[in-house]
DSSP file (Angstrom, degrees, kcal/mol; ACC not computed):
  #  RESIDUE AA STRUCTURE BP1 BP2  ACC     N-H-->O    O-->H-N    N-H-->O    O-->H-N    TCO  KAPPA ALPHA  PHI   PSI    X-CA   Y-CA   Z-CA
    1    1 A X              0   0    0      0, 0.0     2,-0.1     0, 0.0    72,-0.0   0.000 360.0 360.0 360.0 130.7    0.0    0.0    0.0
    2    2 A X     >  -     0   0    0      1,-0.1     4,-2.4     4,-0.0     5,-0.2  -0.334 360.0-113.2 -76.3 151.5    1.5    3.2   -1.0
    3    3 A X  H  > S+     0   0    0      1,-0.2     4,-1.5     2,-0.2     3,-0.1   0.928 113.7  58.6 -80.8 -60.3    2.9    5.8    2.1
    4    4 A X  H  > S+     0   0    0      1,-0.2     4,-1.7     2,-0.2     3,-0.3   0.933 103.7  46.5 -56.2 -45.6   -0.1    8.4    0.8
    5    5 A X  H  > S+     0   0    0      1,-0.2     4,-2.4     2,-0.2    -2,-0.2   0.851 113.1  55.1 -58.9 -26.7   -3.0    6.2    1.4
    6    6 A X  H  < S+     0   0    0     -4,-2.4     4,-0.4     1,-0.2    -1,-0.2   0.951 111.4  37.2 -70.2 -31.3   -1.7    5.3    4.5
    7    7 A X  H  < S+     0   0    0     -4,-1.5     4,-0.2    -3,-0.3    -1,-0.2   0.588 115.0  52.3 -95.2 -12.4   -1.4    8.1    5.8
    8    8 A X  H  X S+     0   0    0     -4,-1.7     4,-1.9     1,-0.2     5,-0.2   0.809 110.9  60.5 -80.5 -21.8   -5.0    9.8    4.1
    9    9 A X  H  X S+     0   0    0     -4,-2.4     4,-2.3     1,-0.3    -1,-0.2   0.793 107.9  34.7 -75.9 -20.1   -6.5    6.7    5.7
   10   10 A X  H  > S+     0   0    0     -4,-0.4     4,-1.0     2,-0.2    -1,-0.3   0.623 114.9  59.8-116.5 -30.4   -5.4    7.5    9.2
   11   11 A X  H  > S+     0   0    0     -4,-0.2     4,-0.8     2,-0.2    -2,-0.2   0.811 110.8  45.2 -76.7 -22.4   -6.1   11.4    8.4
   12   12 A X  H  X S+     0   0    0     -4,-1.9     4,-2.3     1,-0.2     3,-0.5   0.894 113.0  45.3 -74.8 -48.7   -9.7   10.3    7.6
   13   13 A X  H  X>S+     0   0    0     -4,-2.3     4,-0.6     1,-0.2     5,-0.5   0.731 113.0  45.5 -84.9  -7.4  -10.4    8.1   10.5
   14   14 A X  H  X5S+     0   0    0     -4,-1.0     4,-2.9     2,-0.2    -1,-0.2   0.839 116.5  54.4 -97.8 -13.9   -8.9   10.3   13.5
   15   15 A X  H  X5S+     0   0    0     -4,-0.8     4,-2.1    -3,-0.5    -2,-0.2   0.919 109.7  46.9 -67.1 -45.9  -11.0   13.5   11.6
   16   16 A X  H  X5S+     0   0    0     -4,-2.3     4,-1.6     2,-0.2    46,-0.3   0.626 105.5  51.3 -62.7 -15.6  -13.7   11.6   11.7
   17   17 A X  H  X>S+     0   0    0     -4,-0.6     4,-2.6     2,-0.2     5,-0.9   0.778 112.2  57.9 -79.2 -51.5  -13.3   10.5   15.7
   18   18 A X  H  X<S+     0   0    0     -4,-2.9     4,-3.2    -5,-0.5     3,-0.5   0.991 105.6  48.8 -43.8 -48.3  -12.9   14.6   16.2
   19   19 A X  H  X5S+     0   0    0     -4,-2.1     4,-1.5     1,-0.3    -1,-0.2   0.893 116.4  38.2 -58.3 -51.1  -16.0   14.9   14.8
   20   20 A X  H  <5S+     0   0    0     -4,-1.6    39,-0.3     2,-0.2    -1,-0.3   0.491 115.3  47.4 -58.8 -12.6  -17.6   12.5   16.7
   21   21 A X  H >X5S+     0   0    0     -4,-2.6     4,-0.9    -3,-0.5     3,-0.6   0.666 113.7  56.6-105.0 -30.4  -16.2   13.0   19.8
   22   22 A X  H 3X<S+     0   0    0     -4,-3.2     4,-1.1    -5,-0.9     3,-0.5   0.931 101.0  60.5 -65.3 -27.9  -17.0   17.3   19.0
   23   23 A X  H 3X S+     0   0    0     -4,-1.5     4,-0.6    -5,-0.3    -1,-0.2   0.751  87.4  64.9-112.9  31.2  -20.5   16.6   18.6
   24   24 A X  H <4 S+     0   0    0     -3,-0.6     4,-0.3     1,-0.2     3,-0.3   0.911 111.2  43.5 -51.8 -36.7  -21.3   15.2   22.1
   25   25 A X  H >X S+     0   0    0     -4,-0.9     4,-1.9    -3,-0.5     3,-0.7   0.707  93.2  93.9 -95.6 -21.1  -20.4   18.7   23.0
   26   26 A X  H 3X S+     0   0    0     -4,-1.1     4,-1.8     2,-0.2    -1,-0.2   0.819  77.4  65.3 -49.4 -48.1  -22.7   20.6   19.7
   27   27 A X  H 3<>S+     0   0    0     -4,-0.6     5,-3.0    -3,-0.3     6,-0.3   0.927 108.1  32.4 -41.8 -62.5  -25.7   21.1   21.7
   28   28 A X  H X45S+     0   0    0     -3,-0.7     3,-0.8    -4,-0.3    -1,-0.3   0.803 107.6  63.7 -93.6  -9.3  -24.4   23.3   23.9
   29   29 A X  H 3<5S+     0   0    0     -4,-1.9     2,-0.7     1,-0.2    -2,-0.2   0.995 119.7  29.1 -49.1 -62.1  -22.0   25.1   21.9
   30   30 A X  T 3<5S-     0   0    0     -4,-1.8    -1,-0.2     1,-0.0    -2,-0.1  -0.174 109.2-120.5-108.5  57.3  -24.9   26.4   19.8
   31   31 A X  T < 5 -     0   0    0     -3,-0.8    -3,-0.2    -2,-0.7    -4,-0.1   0.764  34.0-173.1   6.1 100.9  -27.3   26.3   22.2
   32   32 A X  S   <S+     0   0    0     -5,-3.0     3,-0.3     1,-0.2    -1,-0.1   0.762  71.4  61.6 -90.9 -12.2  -29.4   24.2   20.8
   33   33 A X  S >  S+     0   0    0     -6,-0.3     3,-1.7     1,-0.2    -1,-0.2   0.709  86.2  73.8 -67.0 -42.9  -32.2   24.5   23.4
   34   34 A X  T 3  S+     0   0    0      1,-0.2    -1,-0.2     3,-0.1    -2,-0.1   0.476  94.4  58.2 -53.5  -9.0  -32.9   28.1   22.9
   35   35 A X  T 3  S+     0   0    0     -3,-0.3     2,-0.3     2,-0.1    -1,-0.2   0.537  95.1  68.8-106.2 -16.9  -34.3   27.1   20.0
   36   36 A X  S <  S-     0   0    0     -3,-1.7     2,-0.6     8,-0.0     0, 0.0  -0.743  86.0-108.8-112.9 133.2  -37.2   24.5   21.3
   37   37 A X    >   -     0   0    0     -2,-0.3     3,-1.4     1,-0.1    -3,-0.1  -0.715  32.3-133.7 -27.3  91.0  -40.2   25.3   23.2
   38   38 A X  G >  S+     0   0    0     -2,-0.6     3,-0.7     1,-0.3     6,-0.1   0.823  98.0  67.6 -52.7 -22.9  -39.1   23.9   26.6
   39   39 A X  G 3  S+     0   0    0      1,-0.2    -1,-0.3     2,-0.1     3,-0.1   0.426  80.3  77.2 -89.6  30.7  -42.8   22.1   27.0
   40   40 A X  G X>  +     0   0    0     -3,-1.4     3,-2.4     1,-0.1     4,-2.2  -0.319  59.5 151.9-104.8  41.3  -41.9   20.0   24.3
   41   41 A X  H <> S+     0   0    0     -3,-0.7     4,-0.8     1,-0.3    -1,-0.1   0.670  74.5  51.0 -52.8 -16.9  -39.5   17.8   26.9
   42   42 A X  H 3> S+     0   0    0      2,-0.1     4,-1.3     3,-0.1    -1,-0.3   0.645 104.7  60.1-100.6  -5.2  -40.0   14.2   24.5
   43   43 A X  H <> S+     0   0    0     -3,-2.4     4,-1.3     2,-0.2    -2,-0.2   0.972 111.6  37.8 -74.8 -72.1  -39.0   16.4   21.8
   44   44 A X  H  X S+     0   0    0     -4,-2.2     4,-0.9     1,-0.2    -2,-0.1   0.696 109.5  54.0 -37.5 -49.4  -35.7   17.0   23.6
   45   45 A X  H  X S+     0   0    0     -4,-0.8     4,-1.9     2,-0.2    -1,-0.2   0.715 107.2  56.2 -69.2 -32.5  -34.9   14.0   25.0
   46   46 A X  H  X S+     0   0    0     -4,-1.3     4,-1.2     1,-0.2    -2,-0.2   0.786 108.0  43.8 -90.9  -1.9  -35.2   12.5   21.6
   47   47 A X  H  X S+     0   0    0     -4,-1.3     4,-1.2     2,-0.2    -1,-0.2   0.666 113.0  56.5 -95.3 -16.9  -32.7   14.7   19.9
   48   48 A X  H  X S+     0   0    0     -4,-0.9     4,-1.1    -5,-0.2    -2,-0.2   0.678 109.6  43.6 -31.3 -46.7  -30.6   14.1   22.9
   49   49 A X  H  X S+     0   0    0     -4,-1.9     4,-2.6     2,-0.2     5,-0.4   0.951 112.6  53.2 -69.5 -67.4  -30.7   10.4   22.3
   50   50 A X  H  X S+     0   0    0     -4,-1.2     4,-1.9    -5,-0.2    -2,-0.2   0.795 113.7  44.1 -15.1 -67.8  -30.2   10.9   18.8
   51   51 A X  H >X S+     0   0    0     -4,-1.2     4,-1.7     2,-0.2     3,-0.6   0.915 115.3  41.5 -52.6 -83.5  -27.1   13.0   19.5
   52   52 A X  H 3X S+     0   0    0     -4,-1.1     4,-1.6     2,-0.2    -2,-0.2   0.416 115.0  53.1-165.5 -39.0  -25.5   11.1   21.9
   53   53 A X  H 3X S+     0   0    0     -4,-2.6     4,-2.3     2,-0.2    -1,-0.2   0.910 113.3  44.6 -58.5 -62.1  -26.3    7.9   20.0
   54   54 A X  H <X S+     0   0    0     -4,-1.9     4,-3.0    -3,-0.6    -2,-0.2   0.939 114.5  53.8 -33.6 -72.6  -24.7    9.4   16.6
   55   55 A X  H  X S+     0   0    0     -4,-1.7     4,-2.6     1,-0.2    -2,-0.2   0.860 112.6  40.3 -27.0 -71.7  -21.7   10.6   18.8
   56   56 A X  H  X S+     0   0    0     -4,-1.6     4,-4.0     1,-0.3     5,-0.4   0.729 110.8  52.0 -61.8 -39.7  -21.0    7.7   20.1
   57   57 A X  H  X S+     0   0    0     -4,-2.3     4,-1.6     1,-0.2    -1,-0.3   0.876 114.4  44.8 -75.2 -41.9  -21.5    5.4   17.3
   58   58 A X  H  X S+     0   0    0     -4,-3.0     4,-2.2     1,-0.2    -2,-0.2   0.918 115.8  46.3 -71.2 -35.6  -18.9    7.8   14.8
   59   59 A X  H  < S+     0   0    0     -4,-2.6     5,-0.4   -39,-0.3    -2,-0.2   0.911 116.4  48.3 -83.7 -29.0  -16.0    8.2   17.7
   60   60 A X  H  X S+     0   0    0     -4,-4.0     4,-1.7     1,-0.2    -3,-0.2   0.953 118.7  43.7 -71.1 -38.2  -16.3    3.8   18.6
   61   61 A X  H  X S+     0   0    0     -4,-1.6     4,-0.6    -5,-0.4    -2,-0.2   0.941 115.6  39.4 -43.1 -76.5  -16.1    3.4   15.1
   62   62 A X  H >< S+     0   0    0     -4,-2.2     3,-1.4   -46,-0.3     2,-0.3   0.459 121.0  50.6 -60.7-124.9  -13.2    5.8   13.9
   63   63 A X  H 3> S+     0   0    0      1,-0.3     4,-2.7   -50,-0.3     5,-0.4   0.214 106.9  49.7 -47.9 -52.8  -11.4    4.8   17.1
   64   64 A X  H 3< S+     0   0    0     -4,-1.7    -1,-0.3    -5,-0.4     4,-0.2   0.936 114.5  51.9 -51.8 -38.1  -11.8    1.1   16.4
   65   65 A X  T X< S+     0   0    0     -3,-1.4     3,-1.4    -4,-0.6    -1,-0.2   0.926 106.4  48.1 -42.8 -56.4  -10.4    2.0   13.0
   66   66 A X  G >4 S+     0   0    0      1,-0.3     3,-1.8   -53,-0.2     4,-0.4   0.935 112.2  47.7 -64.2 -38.2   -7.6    3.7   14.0
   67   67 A X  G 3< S+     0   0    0     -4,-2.7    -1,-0.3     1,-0.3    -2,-0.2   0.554 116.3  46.3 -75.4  -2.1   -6.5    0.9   16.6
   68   68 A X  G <> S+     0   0    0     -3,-1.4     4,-1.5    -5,-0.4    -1,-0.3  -0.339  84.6 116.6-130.9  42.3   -7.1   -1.9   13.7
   69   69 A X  H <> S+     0   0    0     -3,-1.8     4,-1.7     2,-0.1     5,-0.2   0.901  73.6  43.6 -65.1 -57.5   -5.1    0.5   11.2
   70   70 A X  H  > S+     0   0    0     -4,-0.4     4,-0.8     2,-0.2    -1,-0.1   0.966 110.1  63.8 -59.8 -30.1   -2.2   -1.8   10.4
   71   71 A X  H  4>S+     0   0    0      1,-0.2     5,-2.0     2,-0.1    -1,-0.2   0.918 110.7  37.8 -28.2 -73.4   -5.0   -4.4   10.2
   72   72 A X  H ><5S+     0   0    0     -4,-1.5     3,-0.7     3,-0.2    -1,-0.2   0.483 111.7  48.9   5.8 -78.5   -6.3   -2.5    7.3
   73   73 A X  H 3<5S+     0   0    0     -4,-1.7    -1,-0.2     1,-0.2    -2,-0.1   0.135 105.0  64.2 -93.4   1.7   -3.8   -1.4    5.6
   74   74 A X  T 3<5S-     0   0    0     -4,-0.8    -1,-0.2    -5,-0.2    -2,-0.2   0.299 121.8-102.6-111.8  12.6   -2.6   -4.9    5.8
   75   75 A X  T < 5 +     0   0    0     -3,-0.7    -3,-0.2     1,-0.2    -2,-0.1   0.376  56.8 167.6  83.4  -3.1   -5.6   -6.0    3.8
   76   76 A X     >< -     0   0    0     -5,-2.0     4,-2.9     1,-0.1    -1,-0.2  -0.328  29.4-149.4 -47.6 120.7   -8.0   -7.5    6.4
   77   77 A X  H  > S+     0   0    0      2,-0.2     4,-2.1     3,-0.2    -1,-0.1   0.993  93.4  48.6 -53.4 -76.6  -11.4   -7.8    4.6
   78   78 A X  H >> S+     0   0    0      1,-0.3     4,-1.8     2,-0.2     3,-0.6   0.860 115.5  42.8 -53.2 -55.1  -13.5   -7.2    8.1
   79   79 A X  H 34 S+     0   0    0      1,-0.2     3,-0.5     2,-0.2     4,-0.4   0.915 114.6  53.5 -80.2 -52.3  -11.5   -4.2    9.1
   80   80 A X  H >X S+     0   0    0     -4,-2.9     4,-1.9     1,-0.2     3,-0.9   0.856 106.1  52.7 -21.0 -65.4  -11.8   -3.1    5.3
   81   81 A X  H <X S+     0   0    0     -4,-2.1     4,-2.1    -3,-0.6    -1,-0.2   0.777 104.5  49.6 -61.8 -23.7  -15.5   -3.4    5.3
   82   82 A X  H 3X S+     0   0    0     -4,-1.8     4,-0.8    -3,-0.5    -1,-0.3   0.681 113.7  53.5 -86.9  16.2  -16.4   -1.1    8.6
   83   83 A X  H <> S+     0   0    0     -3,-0.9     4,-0.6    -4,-0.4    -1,-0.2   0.768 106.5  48.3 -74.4 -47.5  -14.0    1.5    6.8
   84   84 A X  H >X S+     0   0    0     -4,-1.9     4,-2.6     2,-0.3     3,-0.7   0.908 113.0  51.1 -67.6 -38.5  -16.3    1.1    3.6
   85   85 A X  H >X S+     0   0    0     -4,-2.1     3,-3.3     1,-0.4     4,-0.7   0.931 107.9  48.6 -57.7 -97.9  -19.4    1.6    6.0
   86   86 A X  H 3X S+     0   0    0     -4,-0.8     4,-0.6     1,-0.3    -1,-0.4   0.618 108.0  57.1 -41.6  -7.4  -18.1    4.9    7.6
   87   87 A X  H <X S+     0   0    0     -3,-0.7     4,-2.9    -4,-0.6    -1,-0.3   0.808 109.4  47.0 -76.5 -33.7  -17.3    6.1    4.0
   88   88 A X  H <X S+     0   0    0     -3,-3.3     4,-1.3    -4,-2.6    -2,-0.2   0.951 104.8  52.7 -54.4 -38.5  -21.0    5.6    3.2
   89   89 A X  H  X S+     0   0    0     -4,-0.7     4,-1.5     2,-0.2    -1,-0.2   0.674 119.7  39.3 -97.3   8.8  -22.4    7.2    6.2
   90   90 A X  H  X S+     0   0    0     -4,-0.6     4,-2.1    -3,-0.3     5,-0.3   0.746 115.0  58.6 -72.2 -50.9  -19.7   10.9    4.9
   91   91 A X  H  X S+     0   0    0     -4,-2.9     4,-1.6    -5,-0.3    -2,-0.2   0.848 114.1  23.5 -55.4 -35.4  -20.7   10.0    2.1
   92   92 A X  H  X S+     0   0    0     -4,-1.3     4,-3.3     2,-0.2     5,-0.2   0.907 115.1  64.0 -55.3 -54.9  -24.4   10.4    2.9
   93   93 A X  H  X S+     0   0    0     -4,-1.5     4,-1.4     2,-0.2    -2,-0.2   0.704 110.0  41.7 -35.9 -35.8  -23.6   12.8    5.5
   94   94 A X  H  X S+     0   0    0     -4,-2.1     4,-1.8     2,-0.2     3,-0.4   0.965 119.9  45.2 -94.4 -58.3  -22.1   15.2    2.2
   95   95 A X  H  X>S+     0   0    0     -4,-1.6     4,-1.6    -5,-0.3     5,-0.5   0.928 109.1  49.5 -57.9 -49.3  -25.1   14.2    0.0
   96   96 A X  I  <>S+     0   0    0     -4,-3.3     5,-2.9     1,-0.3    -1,-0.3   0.971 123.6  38.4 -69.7 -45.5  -27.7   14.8    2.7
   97   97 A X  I  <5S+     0   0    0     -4,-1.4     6,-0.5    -3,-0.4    -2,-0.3   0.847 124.5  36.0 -49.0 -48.7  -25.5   18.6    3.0
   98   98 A X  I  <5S+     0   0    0     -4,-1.8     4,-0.2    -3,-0.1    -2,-0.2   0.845 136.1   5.2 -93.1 -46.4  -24.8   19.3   -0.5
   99   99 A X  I  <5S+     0   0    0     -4,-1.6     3,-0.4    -5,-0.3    -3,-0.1   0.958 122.6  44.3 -85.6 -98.3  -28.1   17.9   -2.4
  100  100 A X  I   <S-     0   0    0     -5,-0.5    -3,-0.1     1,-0.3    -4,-0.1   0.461 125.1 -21.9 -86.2 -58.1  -30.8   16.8   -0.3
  101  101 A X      < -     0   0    0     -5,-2.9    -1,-0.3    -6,-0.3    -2,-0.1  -0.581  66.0-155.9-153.6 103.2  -31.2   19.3    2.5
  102  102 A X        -     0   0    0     -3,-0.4    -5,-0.1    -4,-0.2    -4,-0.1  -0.183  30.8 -92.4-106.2-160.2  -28.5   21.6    3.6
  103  103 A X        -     0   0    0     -6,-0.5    -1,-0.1     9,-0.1    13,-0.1  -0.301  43.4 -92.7 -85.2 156.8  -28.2   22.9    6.4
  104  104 A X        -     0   0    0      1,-0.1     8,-0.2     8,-0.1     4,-0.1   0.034  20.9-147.2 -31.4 129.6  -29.6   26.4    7.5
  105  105 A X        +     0   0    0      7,-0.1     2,-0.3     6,-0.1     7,-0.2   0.639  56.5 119.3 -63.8 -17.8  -27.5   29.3    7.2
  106  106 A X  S    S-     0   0    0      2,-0.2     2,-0.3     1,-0.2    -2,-0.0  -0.770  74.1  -0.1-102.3 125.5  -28.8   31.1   10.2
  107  107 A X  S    S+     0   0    0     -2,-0.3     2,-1.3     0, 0.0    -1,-0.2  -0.876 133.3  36.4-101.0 -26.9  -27.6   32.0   12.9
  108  108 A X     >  +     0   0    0     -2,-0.3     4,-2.0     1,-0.2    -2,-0.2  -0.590  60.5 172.9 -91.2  90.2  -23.9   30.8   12.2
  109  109 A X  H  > S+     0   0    0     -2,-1.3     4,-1.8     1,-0.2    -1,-0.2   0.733  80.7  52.8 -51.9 -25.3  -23.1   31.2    8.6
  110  110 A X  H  > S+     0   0    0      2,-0.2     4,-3.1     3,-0.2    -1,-0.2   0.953 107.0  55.9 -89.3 -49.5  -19.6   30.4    8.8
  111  111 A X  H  4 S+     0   0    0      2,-0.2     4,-0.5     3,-0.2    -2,-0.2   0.860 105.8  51.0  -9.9 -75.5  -20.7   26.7   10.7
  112  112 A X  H >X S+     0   0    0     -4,-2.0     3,-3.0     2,-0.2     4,-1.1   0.942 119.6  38.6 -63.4 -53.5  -23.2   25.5    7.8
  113  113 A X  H >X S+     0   0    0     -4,-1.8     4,-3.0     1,-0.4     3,-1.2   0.931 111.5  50.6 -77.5 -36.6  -20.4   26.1    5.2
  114  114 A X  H 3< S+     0   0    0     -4,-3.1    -1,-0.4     1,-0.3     4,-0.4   0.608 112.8  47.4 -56.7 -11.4  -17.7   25.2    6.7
  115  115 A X  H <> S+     0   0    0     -3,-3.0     4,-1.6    -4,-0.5    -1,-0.3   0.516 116.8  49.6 -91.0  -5.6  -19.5   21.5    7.7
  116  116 A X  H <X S+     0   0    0     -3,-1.2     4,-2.2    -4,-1.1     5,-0.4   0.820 111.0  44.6 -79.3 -50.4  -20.5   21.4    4.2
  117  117 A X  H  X S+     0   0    0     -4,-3.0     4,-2.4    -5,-0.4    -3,-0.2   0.895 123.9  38.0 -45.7 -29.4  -17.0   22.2    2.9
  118  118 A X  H  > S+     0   0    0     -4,-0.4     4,-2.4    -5,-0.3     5,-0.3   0.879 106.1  59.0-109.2 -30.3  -15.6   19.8    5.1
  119  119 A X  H  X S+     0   0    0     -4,-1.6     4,-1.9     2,-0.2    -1,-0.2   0.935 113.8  45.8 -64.7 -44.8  -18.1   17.1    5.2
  120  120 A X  H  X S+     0   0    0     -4,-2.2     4,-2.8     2,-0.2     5,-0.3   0.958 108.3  50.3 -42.7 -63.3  -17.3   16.9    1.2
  121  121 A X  H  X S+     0   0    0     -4,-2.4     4,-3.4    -5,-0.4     5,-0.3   0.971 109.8  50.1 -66.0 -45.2  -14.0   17.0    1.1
  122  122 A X  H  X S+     0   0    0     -4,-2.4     4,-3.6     1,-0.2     5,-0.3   0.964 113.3  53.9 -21.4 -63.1  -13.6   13.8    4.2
  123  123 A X  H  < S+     0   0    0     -4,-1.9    -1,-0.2     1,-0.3    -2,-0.2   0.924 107.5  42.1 -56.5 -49.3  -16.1   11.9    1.9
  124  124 A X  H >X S+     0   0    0     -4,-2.8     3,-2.8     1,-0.2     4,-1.8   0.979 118.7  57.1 -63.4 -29.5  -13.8   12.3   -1.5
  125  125 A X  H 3< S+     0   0    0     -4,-3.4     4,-0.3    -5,-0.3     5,-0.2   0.943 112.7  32.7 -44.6 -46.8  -10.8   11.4    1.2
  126  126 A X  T 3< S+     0   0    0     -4,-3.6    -1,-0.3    -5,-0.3    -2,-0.2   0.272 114.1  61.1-111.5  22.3  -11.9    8.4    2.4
  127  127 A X  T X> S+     0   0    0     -3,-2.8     4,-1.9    -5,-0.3     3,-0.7   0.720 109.3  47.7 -85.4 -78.7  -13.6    7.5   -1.3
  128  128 A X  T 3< S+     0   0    0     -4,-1.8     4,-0.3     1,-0.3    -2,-0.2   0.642 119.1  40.1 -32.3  -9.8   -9.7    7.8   -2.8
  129  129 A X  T 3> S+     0   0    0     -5,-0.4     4,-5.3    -4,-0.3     5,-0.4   0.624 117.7  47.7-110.7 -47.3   -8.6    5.4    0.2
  130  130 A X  H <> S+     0   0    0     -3,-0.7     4,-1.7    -5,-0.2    -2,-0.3   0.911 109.1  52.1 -65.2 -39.7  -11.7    3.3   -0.2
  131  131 A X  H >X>S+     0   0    0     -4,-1.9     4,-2.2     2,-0.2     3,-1.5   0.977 114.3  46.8 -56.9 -67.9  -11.2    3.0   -4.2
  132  132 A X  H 3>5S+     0   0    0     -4,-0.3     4,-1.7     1,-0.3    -2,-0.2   0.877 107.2  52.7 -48.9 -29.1   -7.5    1.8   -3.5
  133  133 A X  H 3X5S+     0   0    0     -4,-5.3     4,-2.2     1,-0.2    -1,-0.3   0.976 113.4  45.5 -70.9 -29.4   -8.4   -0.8   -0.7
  134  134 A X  H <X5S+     0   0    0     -4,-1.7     4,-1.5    -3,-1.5    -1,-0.2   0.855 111.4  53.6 -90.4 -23.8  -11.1   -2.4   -3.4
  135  135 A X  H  <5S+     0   0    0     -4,-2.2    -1,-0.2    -5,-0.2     4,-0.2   0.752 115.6  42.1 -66.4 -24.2   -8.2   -2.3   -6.3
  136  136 A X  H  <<S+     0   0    0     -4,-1.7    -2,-0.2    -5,-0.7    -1,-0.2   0.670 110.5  49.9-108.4  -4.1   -5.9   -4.2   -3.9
  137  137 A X  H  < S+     0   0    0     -4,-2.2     3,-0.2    -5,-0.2    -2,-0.2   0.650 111.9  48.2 -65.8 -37.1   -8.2   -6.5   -2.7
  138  138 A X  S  < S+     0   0    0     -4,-1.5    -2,-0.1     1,-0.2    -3,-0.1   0.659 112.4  61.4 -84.3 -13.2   -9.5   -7.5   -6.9
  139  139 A X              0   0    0     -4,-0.2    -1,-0.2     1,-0.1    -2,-0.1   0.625 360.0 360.0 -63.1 -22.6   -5.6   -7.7   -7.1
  140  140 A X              0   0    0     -3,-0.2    -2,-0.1     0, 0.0    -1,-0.1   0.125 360.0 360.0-113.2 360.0   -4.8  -10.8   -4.3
């Protein structure tokens, strides 16, 4: 495996642990509550669950990546495949941004583009890592 993919692969998955492990904390950075009718309390709790659910599930992942990186990069099929999974759900994550719905500009313009910009470029990263692992896998 060539020295760049190793090294975008490893830049993908620990961006992606940041990400997860930053948006435990998103709620209250942009006060997300101010925004909800407080007597709507199942309303809350379920975007709380949501959140917290999300979080968890993108930071176990990319971490579990990063610590089964030589796996990886050593051709392991299972390890391969939850890589290909987290590129689907950036990859959705950029479609659902770019396309589908994105997100509000208001109140923090600089936020929505900058998670759009950023969520697009991760997705082509870890497409370009995810084409080489399936060109060296139809190779063995």
């Amino acid at each position: 495996m060539k020295k760049g993919i190793r090294i975008l692969y490893f830049i993908t998955v620990v961006i992606s642990a940041l990400v997860g492990l930053w948006h435990f904390f998103v709620p209250w950075m942009f006060q997300w509550y101010d925004y909800l009718p407080m007597q709507y309390e199942n309303l809350i709790v379920g975007i709380d669950y949501t959140n917290y659910c999300f979080s968890l599930l993108l930071f176990g992942l990319s971490v579990m990546l990063i610590v089964l990186g030589k796996r990886a990069l050593a051709m392991n099929r299972e390890v391969i495949y939850f890589y290909f999974f987290l590129t689907v759900v950036w990859i959705f994550r950029a479609c659902l941004a770019s396309f589908i719905e994105p997100w509000p500009l208001q109140p923090i313009p600089a936020a929505a583009i900058g998670q759009l910009i950023a969520s697009d470029i991760l997705a082509v990263m870890m497409v370009v890592v995810s084409l080489n692992f399936i060109k060296d896998i139809r190779r063995n």
